[in-house]
N, C-alpha and C positions, 0 to 999 in steps of 0.2 A: 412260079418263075416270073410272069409278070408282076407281084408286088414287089418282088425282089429286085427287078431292074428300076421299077420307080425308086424303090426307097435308093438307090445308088444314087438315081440320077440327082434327087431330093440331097441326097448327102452332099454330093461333090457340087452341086450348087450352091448350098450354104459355104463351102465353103471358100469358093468362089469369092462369094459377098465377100468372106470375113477378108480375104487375102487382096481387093480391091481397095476395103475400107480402111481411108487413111488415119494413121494411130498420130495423134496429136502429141508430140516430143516439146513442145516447149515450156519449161517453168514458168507458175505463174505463182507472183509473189506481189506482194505491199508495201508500198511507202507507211512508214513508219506513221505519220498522219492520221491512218485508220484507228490506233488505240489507244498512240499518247496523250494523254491529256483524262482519260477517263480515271474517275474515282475505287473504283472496284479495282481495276488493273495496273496501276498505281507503278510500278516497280520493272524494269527493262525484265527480270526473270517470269514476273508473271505473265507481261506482254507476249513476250516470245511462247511460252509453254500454250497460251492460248491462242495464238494464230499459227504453230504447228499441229495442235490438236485439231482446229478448225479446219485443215487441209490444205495448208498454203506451203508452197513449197521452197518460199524461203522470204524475209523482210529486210527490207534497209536498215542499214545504219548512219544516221543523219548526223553528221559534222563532225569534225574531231572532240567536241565537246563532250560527244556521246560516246564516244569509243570504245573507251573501257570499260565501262556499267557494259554494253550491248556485247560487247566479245564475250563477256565471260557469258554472260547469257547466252550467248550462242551455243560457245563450247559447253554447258554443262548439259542443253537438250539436243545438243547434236544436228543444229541446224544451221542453214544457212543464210549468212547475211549478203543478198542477192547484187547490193550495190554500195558503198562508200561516198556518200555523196559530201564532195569536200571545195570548202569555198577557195578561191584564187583571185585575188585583189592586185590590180596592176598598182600597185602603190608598194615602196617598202614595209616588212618585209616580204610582201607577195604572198609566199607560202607559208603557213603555220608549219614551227619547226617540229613537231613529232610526228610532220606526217608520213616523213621516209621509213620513221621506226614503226608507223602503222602500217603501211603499207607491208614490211617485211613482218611482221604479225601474223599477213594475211596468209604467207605464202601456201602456195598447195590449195588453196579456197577455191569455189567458183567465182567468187567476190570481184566485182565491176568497180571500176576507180570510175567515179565521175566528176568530174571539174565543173563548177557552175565560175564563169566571170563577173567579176564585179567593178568599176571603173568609177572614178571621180569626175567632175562634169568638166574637167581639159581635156577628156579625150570625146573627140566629136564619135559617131557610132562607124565603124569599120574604117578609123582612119589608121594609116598608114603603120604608125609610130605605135600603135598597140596595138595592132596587130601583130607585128615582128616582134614586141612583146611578150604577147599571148604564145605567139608557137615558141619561143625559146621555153617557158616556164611548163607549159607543158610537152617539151622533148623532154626536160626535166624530170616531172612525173611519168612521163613513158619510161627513161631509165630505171628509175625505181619498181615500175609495175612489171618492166620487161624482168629484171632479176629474182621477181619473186612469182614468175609464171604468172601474173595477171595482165588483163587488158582493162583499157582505158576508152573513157566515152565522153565527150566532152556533151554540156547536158544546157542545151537553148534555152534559155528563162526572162517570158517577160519581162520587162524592164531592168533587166542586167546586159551588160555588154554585149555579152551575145547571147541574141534574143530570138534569131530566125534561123531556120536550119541551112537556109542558102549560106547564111555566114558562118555558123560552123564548120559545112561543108569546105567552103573554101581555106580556113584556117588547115582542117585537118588531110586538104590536099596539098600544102605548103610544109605539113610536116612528114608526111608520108612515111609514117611504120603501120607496121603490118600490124603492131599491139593498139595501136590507137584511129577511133572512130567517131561515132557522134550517137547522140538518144535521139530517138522521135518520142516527142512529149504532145499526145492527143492536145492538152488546156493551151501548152504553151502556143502551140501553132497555129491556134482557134484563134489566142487573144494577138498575134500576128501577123495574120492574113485579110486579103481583102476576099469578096465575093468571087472575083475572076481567076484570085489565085488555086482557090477552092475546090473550081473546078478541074483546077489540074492536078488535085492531088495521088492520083493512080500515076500519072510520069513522073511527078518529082520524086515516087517514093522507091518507082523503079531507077530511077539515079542515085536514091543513098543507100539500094540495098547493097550495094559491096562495101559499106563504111559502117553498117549499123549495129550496132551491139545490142542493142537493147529498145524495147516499147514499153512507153505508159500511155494506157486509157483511163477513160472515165467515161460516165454518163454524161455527154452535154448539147445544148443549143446549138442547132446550125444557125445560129444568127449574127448580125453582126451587133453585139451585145447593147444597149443603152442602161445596162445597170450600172448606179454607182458601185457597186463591189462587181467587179466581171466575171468572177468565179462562181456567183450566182446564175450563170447561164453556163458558165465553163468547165465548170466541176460540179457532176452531179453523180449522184450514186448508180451506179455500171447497173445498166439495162434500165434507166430511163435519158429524157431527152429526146428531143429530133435529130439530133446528128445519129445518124446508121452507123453504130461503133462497132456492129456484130459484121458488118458490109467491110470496114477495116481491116476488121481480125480477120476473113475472110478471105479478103487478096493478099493480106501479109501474108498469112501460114499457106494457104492453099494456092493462090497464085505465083507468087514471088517466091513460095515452097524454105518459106526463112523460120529456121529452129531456133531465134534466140528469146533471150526469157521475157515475159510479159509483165508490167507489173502494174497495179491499179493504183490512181491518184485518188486520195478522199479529204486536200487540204477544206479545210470551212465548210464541212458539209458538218450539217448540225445535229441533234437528236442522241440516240442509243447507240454507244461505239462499237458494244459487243452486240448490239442486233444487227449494226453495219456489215463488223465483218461477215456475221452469217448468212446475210441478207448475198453480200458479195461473194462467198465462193459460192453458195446457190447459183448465182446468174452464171459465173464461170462453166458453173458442170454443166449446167443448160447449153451456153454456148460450144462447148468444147465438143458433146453431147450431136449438137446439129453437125458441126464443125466434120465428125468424126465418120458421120450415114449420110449427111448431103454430099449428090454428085456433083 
């Protein structure tokens, strides 16, 4: 009788654990970065067959240019292209004209519109006159992504117009739909921050979790860079570097309790493209792994 009340108590203990331990919901997926360019993988069908075999849960699709090669690829493995990432030039004509019929393409996808800005050197950085710009052209693209069931992420990048997530933010509270939000970009906010901002980044991140659509990480330096290429310190391959990116993942999913998809940056990281990405969803299951048994 006593072994019998042990093994209960033993049973309903475990599974306890199991019904405590939090089950990681969020897609993690690749910037396009990771594969193109390799000789072996050569072809958007091969890319994609191998970084769904590899266990990634879905890759971008990099600029209108790539659009078509990368769809059909999608649709013949039955995978998903996690973000559209598509340029917007304050200059005429602004927007590339297929991107409305891309965007209806997409419809029904989980597929993320993201807008990176680009601007010619008369516009000073958050002035006035481009920004009233910026939100018209993308309520514009909200339009489009609102009718074919997708959202929109406007995506902060180095050295483009908008390059810091405070200015996104305030862009995408001047346009105010419920379809459209902003990216946290691990490189891009490295290579945009000072030291003191740094340290605030657990508040500012708890102010863009109701806008955020989406995260990219990477491996990188918490420094404030002196390389001449800065992605040398800013883009490193996921689970190295000093910057605590697993400490990230960790108040986003676990703190801030935010399901939306992950996706890993590998621009100019150099070497084996197909060892990269095996190397990267390794660290991933590692992570996701602690993620899933740490209290």
């Amino acid at each position: 009788m006593a072994q019998r009340i042990q093994f209960l108590f033993l049973f309903w203990m475990g599974c306890a654990v199991m019904a405590f331990a939090q089950k990681i919901k969020n897609d993690f997926f690749t910037l396009h970065n990771i594969i193109r360019g390799d000789s072996t993988y050569n072809t958007f069908d091969k890319q994609v067959e191998f970084i769904k075999k590899a266990g990634f849960d879905g890759i971008e699709i990099n600029q209108t240019q790539s659009f078509e090669g990368m769809k059909a690829a999608l649709d013949k493995h039955q995978f998903t292209g996690s973000y559209f990432y598509v340029r917007v030039e304050l200059k005429e004509p602004y927007i590339e004209k297929r991107l409305e019929e891309y965007i209806h393409q997409l419809k029904g996808s989980k597929t993320i519109i993201a807008p990176f800005i680009i601007a010619n050197t008369s516009f000073k950085p958050s002035s006035q006159e481009a920004d009233t710009l910026v939100v018209r052209l993308l309520t514009q693209i909200s339009d489009w992504a609102k009718a074919s069931g997708l959202q929109v992420a406007l995506y902060p990048h180095h050295g483009f117009y908008v390059e810091r997530t405070d200015h996104a933010l305030s862009l995408i509270k001047q346009i105010n739909r419920k379809n459209v939000g902003l990216t946290f970009n691990l490189c891009h906010w490295l290579a945009t921050t000072s030291n003191s901002e740094r340290l605030a980044l657990k508040p500012h991140l708890k102010e863009l979790k109701p806008y955020l659509k989406m995260v990219t990480i990477c491996g990188a330096n918490d420094v404030i860079t002196q390389q001449k290429t800065i992605w040398d310190d800013y883009i490193l391959p996921l689970g190295s570097g000093s910057f605590d990116t697993y400490g990230l993942l960790k108040y986003i999913i676990k703190d801030l309790k935010m399901s939306v998809p992950i996706g890993v940056q590998c621009y100019n990281i150099k070497g084996d493209k197909p060892q990269l990405v095996l190397n990267t969803i390794s660290v991933w299951k590692e992570y996701k792994n602690r993620l899933e048994n740490e209290k």
